[in-house]
C-alpha positions in Angstrom: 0.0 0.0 0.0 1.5 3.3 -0.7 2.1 6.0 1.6 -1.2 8.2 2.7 -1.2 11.9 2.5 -3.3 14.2 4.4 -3.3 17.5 3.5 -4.3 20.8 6.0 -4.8 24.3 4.2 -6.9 27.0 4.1 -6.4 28.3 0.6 -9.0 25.6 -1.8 -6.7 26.6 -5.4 -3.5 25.1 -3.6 -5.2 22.3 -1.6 -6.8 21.2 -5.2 -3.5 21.5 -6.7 -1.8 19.6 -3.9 -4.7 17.5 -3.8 -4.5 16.3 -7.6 -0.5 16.3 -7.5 -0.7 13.6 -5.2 -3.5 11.8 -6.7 -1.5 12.1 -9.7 1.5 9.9 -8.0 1.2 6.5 -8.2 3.5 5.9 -5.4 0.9 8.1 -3.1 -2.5 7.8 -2.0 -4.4 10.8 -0.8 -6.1 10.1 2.7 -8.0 13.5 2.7 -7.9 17.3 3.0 -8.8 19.5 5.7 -9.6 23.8 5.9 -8.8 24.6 8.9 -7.2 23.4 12.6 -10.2 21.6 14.4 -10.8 19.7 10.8 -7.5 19.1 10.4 -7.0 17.4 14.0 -10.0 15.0 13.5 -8.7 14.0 9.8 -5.1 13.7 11.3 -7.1 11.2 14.4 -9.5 9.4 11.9 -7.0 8.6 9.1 -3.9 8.4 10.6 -1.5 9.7 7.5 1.8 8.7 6.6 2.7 12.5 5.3 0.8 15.5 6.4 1.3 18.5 4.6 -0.1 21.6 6.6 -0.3 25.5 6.9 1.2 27.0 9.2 -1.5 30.2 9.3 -4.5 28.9 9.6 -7.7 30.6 10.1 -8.6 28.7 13.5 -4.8 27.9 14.7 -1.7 27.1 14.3 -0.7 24.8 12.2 2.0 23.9 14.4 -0.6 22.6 17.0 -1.4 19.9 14.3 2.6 18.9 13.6 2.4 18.8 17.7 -0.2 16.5 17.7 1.0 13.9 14.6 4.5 13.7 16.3 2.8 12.6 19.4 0.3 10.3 18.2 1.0 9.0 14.8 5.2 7.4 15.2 7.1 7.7 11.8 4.8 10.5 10.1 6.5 12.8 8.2 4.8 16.8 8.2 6.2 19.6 6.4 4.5 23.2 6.3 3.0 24.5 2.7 3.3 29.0 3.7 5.4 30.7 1.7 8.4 32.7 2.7 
């Protein structure tokens, strides 16, 4: 089974464009997307990704709250932030 990625930003045009890269890559599966930070920590809980890609601005939060949370409940997931610099 290839790796799942779960994917948490608040802009739809990049999360679609994320969202289809991935689909797009037969080596990943996407396991869902998520707008905001209380979305984001029940997809990251109910899915249990492999790679989560998040924002770090979120409307709700931090994104940094959700990186928090996978590194202490989900051993050997990789995150990695999507906002510019």
């Amino acid at each position: 089974m290839p790796p799942t990625v779960a994917i948490v930003e608040d802009d739809s045009h990049l999360t679609e464009r994320l969202a289809q890269a991935v689909r797009a890559a037969a080596d990943l599966a996407l396991a869902g997307v998520a707008g905001d930070l209380p979305d984001g920590l029940r997809l990251l809980r109910s899915v249990r990704p492999d790679v989560l890609l998040v924002a770090l601005d979120l409307p709700s939060g931090s994104g940094i709250e959700l990186i928090r949370t996978a590194a202490g409940q989900l051993r050997g997931c990789g995150a990695d932030q999507l906002d510019a610099a």
